[in-house]
PDB file of N, CA, C, O and CB in Angstrom:
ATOM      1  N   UNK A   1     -50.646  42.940  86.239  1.00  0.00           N
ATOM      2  CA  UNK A   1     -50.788  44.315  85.800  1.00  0.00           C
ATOM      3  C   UNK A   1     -52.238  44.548  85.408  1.00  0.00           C
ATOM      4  O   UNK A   1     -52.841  43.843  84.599  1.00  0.00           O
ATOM      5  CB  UNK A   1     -49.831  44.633  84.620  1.00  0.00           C
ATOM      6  N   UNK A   2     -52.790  45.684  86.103  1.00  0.00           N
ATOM      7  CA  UNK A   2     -54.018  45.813  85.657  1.00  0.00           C
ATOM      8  C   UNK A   2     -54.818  46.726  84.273  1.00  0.00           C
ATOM      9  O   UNK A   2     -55.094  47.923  84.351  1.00  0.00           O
ATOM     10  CB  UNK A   2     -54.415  46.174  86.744  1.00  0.00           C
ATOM     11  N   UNK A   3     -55.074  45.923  83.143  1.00  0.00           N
ATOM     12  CA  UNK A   3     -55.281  46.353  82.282  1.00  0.00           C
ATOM     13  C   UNK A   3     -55.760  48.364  82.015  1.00  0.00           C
ATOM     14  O   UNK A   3     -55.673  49.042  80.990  1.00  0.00           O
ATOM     15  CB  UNK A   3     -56.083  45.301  82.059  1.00  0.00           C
ATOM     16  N   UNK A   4     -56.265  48.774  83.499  1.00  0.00           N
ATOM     17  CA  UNK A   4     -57.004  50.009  82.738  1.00  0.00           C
ATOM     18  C   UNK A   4     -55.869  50.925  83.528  1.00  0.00           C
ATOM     19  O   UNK A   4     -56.059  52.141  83.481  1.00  0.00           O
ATOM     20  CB  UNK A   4     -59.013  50.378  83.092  1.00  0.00           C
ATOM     21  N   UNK A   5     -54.916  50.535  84.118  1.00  0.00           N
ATOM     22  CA  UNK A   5     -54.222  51.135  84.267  1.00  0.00           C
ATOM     23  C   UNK A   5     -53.252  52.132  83.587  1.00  0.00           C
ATOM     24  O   UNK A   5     -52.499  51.270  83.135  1.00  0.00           O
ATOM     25  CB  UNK A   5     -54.028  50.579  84.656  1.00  0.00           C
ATOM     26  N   UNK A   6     -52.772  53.145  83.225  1.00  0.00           N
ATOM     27  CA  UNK A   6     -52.208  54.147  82.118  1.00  0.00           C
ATOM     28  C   UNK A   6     -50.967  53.484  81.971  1.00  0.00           C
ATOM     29  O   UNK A   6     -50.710  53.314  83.163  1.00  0.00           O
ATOM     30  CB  UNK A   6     -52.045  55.826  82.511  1.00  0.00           C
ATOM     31  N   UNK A   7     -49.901  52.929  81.284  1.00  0.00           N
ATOM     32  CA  UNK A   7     -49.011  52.970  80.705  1.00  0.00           C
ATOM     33  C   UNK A   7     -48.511  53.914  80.574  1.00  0.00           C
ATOM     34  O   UNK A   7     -48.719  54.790  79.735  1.00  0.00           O
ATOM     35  CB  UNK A   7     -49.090  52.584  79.970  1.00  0.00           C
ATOM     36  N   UNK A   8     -47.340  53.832  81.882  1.00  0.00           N
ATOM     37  CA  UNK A   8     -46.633  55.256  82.051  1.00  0.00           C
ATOM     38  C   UNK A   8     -44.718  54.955  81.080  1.00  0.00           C
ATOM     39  O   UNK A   8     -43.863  55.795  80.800  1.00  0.00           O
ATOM     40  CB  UNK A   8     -46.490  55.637  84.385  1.00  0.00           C
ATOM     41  N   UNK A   9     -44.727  53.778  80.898  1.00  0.00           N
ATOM     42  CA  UNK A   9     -43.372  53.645  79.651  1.00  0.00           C
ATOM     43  C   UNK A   9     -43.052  52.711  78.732  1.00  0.00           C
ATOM     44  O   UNK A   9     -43.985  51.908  78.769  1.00  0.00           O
ATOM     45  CB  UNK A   9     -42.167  53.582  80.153  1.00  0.00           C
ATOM     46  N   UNK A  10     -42.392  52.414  78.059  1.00  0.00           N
ATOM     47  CA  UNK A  10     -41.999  51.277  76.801  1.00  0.00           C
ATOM     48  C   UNK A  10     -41.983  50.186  77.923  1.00  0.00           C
ATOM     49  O   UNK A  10     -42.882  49.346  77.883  1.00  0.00           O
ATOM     50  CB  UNK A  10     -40.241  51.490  75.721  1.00  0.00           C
ATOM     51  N   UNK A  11     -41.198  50.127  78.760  1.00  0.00           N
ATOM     52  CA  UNK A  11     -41.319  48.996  79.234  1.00  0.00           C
ATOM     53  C   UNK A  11     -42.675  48.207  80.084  1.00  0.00           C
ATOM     54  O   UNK A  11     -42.765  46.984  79.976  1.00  0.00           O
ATOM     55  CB  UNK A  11     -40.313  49.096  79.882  1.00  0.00           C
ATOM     56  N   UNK A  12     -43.485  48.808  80.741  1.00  0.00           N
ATOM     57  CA  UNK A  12     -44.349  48.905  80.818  1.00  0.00           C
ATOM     58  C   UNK A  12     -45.479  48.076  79.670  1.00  0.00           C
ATOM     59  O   UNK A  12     -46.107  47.045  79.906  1.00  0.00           O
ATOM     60  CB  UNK A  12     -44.202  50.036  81.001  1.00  0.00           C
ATOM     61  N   UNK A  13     -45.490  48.656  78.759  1.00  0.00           N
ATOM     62  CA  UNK A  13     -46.093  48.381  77.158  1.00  0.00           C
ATOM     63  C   UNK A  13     -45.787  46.950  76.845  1.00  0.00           C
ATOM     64  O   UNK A  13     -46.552  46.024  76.579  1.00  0.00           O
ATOM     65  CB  UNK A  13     -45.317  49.393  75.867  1.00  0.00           C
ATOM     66  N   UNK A  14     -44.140  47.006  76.967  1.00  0.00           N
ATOM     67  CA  UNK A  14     -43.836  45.280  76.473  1.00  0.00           C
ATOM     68  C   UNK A  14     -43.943  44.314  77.365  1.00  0.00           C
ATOM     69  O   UNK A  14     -43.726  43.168  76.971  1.00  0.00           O
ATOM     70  CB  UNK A  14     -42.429  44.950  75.990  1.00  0.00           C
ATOM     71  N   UNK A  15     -44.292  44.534  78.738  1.00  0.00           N
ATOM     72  CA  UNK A  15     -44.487  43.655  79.423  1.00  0.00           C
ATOM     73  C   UNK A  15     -46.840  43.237  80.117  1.00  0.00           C
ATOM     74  O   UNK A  15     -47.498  42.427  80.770  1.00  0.00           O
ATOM     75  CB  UNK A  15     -43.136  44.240  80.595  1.00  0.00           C
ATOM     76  N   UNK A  16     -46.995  44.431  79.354  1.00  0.00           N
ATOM     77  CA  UNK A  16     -48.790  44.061  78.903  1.00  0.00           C
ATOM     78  C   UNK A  16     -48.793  43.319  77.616  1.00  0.00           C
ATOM     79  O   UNK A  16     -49.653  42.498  77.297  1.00  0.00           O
ATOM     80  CB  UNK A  16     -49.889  45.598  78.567  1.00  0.00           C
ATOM     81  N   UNK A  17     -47.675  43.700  76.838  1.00  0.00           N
ATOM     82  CA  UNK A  17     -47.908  43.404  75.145  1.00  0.00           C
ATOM     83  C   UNK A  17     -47.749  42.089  75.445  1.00  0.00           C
ATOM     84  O   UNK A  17     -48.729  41.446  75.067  1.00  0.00           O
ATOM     85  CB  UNK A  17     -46.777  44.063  73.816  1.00  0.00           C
ATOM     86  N   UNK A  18     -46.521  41.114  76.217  1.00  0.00           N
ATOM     87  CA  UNK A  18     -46.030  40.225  76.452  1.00  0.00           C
ATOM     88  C   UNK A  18     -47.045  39.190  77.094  1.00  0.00           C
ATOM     89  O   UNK A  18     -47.086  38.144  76.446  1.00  0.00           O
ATOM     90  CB  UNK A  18     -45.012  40.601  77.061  1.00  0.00           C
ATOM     91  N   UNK A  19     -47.872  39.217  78.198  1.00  0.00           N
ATOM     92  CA  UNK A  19     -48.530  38.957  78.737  1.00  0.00           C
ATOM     93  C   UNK A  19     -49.794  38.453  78.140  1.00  0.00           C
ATOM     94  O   UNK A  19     -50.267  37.370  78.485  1.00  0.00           O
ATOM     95  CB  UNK A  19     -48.469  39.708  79.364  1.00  0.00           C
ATOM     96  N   UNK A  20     -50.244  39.076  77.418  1.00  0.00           N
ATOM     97  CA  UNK A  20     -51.662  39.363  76.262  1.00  0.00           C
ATOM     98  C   UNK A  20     -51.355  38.585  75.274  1.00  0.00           C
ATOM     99  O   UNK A  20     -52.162  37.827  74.735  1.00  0.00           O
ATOM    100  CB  UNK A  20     -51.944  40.971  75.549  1.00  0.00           C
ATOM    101  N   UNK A  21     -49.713  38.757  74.835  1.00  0.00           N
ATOM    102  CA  UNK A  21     -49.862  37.906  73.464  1.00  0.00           C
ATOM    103  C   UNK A  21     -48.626  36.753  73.389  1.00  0.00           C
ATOM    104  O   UNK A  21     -48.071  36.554  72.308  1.00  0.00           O
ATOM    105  CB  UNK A  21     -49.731  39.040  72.012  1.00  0.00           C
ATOM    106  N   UNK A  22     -48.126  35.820  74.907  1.00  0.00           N
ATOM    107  CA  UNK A  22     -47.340  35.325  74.653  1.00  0.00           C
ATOM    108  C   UNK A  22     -47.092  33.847  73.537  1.00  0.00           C
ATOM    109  O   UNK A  22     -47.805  33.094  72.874  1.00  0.00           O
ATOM    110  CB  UNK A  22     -47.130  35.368  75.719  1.00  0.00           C
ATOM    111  N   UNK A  23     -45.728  34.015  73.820  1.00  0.00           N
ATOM    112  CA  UNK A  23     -45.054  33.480  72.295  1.00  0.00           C
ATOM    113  C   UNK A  23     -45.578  33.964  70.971  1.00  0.00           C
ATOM    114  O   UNK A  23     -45.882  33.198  70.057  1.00  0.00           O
ATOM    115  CB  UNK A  23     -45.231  31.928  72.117  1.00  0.00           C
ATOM    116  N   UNK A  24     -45.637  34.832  70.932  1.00  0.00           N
ATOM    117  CA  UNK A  24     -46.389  35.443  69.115  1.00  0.00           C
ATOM    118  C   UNK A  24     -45.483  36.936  69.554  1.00  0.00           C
ATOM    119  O   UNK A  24     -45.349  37.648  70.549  1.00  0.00           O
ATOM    120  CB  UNK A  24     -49.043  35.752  68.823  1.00  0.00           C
ATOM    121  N   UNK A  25     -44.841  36.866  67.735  1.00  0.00           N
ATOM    122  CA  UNK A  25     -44.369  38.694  67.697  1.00  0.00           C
ATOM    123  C   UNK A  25     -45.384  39.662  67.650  1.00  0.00           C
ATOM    124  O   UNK A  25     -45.888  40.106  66.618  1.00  0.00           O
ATOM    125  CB  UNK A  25     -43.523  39.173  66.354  1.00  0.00           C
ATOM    126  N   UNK A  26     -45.746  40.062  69.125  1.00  0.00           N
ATOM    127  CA  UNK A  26     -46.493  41.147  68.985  1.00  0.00           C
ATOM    128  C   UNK A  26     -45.846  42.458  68.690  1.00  0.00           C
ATOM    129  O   UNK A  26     -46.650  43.376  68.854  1.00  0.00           O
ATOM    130  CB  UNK A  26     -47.186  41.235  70.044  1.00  0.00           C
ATOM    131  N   UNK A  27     -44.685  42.847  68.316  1.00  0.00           N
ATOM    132  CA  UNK A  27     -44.198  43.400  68.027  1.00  0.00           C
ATOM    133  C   UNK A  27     -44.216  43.810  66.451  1.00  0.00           C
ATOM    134  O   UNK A  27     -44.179  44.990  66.102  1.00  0.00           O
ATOM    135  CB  UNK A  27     -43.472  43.042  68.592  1.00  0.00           C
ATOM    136  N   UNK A  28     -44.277  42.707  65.517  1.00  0.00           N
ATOM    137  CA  UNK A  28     -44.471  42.723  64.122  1.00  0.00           C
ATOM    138  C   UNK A  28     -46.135  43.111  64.571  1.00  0.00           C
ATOM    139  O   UNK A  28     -46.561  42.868  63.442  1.00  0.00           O
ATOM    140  CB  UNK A  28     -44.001  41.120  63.115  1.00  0.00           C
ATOM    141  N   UNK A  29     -46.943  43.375  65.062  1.00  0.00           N
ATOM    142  CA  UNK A  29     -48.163  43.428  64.777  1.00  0.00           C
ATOM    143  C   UNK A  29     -48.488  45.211  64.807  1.00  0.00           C
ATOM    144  O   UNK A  29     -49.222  45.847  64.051  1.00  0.00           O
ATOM    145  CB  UNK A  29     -48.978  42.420  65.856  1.00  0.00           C
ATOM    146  N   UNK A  30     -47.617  45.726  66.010  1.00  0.00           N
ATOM    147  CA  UNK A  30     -47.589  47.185  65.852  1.00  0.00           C
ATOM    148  C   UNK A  30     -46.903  47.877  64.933  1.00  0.00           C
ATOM    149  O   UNK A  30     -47.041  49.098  65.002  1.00  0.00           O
ATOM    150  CB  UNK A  30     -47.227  47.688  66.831  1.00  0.00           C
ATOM    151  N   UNK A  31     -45.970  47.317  63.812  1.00  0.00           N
ATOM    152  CA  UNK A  31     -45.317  47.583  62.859  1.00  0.00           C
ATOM    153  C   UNK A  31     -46.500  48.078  61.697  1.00  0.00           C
ATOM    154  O   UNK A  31     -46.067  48.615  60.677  1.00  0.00           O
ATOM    155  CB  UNK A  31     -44.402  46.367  62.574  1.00  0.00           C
ATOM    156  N   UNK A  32     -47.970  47.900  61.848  1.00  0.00           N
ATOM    157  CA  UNK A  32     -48.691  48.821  60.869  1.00  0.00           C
ATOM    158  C   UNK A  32     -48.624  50.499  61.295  1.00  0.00           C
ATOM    159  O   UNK A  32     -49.414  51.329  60.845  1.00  0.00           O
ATOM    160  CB  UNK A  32     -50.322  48.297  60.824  1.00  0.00           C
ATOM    161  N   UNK A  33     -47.698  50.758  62.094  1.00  0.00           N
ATOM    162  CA  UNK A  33     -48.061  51.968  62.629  1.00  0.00           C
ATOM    163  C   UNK A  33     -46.710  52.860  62.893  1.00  0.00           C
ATOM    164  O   UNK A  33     -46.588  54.067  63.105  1.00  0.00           O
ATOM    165  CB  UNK A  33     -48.906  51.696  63.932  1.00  0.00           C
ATOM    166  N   UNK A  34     -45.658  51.714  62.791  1.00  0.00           N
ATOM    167  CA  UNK A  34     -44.101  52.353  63.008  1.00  0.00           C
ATOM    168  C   UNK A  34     -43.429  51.165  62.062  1.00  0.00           C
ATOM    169  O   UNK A  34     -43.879  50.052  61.792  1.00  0.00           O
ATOM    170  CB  UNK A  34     -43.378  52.415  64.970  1.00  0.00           C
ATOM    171  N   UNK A  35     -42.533  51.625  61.768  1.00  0.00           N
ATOM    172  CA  UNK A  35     -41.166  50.330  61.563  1.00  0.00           C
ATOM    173  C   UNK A  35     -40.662  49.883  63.026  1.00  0.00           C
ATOM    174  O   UNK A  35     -40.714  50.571  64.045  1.00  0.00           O
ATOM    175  CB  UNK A  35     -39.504  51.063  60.632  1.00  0.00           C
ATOM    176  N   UNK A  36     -40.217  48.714  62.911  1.00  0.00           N
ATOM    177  CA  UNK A  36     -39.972  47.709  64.346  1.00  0.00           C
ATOM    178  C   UNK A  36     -38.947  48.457  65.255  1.00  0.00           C
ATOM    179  O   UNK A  36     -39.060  48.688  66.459  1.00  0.00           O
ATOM    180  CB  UNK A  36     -39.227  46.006  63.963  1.00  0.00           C
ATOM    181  N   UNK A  37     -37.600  48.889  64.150  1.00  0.00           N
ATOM    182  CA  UNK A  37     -36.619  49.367  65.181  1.00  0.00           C
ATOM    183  C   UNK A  37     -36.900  50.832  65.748  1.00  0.00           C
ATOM    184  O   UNK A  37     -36.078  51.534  66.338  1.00  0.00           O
ATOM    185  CB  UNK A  37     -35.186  49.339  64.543  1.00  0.00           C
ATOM    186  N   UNK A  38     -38.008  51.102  65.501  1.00  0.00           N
ATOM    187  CA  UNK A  38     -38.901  52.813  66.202  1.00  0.00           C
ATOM    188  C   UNK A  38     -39.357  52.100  67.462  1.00  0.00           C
ATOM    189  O   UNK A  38     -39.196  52.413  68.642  1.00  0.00           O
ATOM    190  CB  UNK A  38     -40.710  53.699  65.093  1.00  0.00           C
ATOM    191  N   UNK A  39     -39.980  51.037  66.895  1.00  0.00           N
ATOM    192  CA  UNK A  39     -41.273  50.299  68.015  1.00  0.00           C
ATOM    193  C   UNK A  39     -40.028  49.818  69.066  1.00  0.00           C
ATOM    194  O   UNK A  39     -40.265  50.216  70.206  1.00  0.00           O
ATOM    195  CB  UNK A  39     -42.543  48.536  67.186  1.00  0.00           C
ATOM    196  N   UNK A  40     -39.218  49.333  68.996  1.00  0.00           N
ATOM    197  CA  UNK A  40     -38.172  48.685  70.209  1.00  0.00           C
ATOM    198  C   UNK A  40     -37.042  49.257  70.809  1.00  0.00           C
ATOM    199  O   UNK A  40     -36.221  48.658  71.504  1.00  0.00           O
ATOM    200  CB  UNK A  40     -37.556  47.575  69.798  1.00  0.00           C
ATOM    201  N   UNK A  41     -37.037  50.897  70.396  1.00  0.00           N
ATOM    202  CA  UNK A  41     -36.389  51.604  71.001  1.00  0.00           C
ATOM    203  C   UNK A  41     -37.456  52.316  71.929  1.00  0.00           C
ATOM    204  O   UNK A  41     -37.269  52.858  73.018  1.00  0.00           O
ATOM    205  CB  UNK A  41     -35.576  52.348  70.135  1.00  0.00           C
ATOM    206  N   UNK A  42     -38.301  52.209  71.405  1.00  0.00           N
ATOM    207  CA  UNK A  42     -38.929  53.660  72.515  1.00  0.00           C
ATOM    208  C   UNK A  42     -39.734  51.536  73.416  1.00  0.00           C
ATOM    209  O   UNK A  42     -40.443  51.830  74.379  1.00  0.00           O
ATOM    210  CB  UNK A  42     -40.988  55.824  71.199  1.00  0.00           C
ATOM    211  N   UNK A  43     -39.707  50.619  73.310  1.00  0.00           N
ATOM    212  CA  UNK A  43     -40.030  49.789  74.307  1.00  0.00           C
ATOM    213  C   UNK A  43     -38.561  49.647  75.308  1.00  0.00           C
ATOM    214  O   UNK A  43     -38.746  49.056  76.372  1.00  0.00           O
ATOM    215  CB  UNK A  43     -40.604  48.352  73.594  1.00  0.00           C
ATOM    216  N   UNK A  44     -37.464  50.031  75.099  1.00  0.00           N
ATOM    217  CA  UNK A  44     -36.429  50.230  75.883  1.00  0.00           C
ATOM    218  C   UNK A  44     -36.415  51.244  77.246  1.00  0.00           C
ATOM    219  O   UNK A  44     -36.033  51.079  78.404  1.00  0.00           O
ATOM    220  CB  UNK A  44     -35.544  50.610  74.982  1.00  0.00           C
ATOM    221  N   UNK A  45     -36.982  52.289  76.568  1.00  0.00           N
ATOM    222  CA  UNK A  45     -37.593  53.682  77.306  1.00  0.00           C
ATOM    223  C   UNK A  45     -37.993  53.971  78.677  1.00  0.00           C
ATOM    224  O   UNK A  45     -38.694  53.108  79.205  1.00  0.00           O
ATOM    225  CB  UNK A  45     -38.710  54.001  76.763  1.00  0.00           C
ATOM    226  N   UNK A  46     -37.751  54.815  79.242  1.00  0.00           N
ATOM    227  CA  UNK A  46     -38.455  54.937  81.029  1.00  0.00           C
ATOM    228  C   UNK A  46     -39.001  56.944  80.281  1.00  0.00           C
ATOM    229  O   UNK A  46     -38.714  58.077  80.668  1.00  0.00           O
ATOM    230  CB  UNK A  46     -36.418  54.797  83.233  1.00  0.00           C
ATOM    231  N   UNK A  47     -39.898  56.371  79.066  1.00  0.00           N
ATOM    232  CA  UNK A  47     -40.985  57.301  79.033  1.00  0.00           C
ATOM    233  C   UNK A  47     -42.060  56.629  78.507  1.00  0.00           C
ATOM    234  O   UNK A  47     -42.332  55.436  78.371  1.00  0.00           O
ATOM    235  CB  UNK A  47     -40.723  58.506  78.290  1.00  0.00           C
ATOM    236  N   UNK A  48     -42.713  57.858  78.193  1.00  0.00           N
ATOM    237  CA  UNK A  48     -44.322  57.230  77.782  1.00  0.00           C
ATOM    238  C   UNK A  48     -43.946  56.738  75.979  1.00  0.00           C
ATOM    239  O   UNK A  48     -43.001  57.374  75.513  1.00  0.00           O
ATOM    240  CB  UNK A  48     -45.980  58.919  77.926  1.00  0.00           C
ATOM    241  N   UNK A  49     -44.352  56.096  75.378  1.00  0.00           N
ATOM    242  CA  UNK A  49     -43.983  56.020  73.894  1.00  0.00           C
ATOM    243  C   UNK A  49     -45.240  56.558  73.302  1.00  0.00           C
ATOM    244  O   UNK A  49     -46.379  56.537  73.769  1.00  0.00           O
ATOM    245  CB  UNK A  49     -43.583  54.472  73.311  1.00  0.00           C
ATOM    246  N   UNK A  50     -44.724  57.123  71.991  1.00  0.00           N
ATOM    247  CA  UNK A  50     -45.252  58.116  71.244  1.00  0.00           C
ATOM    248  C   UNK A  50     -46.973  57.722  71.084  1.00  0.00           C
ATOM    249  O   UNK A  50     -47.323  56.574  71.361  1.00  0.00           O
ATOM    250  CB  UNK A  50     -44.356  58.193  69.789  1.00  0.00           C
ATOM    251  N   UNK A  51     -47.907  58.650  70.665  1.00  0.00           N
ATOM    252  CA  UNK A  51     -49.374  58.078  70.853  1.00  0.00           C
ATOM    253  C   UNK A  51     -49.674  57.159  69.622  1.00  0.00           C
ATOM    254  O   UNK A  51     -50.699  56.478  69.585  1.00  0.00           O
ATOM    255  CB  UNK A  51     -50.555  59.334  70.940  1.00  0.00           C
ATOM    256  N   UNK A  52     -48.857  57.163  68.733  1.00  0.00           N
ATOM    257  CA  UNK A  52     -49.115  56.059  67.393  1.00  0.00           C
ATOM    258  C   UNK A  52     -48.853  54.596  68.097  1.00  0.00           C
ATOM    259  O   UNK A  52     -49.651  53.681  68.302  1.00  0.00           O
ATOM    260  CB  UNK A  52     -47.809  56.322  65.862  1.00  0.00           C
ATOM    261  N   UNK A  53     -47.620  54.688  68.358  1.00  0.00           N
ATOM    262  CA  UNK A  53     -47.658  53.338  69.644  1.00  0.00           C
ATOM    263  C   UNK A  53     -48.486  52.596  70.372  1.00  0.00           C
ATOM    264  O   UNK A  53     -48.990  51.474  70.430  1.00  0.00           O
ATOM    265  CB  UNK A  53     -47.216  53.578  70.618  1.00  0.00           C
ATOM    266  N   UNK A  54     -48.429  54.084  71.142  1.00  0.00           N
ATOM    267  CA  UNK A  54     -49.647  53.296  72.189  1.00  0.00           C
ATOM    268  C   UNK A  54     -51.153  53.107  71.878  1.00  0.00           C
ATOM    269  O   UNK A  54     -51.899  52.508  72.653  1.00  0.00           O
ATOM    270  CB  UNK A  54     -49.782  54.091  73.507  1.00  0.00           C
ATOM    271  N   UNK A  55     -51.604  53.705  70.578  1.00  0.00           N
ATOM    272  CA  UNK A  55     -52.595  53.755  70.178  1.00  0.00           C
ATOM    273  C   UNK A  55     -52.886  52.346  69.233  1.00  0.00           C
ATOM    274  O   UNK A  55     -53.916  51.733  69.510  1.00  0.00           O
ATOM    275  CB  UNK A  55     -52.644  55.022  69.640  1.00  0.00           C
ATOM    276  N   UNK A  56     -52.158  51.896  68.305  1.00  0.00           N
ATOM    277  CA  UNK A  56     -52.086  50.518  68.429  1.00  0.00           C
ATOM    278  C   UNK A  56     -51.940  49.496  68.922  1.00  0.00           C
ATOM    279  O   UNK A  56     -52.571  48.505  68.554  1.00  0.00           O
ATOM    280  CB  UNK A  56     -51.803  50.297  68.160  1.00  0.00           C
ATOM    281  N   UNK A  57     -51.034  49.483  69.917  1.00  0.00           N
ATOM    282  CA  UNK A  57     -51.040  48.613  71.082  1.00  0.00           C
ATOM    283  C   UNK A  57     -52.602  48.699  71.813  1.00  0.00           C
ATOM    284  O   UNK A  57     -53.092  47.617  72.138  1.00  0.00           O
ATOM    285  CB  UNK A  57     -49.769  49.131  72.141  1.00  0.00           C
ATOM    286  N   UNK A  58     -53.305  49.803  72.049  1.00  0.00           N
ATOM    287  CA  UNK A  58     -54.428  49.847  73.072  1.00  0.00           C
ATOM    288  C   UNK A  58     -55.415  48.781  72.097  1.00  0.00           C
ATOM    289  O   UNK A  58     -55.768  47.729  72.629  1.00  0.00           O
ATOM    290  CB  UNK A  58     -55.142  51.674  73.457  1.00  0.00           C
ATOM    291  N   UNK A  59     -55.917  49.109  70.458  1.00  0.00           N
ATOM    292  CA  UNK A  59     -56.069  48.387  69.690  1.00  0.00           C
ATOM    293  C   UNK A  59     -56.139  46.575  70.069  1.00  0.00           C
ATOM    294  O   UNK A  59     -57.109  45.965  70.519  1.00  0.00           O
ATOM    295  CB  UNK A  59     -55.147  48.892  68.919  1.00  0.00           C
ATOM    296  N   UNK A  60     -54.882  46.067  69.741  1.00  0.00           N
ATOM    297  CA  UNK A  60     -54.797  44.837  70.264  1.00  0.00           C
ATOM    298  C   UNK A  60     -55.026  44.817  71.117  1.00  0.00           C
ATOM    299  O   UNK A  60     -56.144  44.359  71.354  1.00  0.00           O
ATOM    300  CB  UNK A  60     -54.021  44.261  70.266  1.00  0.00           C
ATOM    301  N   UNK A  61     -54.269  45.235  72.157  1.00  0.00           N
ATOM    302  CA  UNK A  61     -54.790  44.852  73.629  1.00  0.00           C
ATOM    303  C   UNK A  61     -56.400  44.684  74.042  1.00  0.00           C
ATOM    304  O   UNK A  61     -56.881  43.797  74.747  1.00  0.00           O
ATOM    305  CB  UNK A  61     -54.268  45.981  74.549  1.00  0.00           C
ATOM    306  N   UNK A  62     -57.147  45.886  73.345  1.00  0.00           N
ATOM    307  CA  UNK A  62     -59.141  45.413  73.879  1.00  0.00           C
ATOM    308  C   UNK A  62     -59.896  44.397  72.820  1.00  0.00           C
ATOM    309  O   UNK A  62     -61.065  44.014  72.854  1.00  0.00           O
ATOM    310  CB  UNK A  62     -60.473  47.158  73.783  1.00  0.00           C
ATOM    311  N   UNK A  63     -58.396  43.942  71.448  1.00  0.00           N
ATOM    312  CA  UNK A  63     -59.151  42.706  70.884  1.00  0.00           C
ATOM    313  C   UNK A  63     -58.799  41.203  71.787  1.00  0.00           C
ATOM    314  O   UNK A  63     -59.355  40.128  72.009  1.00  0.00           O
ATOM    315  CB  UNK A  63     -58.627  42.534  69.161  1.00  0.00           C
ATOM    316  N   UNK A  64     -57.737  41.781  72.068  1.00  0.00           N
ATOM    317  CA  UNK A  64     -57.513  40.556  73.027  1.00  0.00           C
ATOM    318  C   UNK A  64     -57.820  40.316  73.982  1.00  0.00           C
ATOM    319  O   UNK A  64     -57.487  39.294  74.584  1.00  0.00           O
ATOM    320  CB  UNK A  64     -56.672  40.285  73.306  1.00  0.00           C
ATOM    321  N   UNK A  65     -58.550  41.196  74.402  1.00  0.00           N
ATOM    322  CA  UNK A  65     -59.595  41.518  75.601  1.00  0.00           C
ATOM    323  C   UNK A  65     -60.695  40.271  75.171  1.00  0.00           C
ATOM    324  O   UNK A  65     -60.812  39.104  75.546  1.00  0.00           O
ATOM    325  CB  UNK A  65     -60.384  43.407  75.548  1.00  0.00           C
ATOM    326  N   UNK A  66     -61.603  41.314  73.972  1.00  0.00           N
ATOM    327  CA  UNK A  66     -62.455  40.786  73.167  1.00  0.00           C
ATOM    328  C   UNK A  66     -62.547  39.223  72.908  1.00  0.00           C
ATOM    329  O   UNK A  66     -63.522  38.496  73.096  1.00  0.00           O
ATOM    330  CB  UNK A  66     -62.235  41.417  72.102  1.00  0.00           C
ATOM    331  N   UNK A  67     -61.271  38.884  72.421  1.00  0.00           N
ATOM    332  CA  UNK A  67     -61.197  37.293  72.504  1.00  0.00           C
ATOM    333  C   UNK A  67     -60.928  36.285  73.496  1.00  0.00           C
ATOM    334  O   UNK A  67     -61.498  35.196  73.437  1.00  0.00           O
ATOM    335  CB  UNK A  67     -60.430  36.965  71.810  1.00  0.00           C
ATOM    336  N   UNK A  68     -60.213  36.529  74.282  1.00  0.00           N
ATOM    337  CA  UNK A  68     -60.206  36.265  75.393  1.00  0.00           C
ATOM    338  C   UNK A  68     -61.624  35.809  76.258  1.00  0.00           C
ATOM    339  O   UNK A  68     -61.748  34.653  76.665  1.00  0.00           O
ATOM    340  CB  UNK A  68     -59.597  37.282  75.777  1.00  0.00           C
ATOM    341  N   UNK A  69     -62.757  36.935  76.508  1.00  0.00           N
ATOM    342  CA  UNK A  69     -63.862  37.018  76.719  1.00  0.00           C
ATOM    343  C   UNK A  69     -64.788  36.350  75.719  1.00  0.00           C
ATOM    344  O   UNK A  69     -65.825  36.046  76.310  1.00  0.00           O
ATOM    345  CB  UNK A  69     -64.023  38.183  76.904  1.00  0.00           C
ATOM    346  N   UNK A  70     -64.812  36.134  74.931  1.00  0.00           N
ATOM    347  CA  UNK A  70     -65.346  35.009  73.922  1.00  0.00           C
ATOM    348  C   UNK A  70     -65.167  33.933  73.765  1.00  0.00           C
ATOM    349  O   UNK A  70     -65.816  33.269  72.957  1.00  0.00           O
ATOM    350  CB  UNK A  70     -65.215  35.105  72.981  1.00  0.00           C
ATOM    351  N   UNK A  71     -63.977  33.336  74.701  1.00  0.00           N
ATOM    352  CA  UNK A  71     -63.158  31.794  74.403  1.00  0.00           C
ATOM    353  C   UNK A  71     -63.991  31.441  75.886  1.00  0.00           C
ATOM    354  O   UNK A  71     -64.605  30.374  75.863  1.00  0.00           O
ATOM    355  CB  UNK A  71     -60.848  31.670  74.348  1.00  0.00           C
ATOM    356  N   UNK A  72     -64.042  31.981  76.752  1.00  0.00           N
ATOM    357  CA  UNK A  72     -64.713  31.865  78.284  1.00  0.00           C
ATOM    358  C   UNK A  72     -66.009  31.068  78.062  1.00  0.00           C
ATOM    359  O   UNK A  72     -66.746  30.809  79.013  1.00  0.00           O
ATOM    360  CB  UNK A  72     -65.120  33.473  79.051  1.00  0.00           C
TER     361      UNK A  72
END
C-alpha cells in the first residue's frame, strides 16, 4: 500500500496502521483522540473515518515514516 495514497475507509486505515506498527496496539495509541470502541467501529467501516481519526493516525504514520528513515 502506498503511503501517499488517500485512505478512502476504516479498513483501509487498519491495514496501513497494521503494517507501520506491527505487533504493538496501535490502536491504544489513537485513543488520545477517541475512546477505542469509537476508534474500532468506524475501523470496521467501508467509509472514510472521521478527520480526528485520521488525523492522528496521519500523525503516527509520518513518525513512523520519520523513524523508520533514521534506523536506515
Amino acid at each position: 500500500m502506498d503511503p501517499s495514497e488517500p485512505i478512502t475507509n476504516g479498513r483501509e486505515l487498519a491495514l496501513r496502521m497494521n503494517a507501520a506498527f506491527p505487533g504493538r496496539d496501535w490502536i491504544a495509541m489513537l485513543m488520545d483522540c477517541c475512546p477505542r470502541d469509537y476508534v474500532e467501529w468506524h475501523l470496521q467501516e467501508e467509509m472514510v473515518p472521521p478527520e480526528a481519526i485520521l488525523t492522528a493516525a496521519g500523525q503516527l504514520l509520518a513518525q513512523a515514516e520519520v523513524d523508520r528513515d533514521g534506523a536506515l
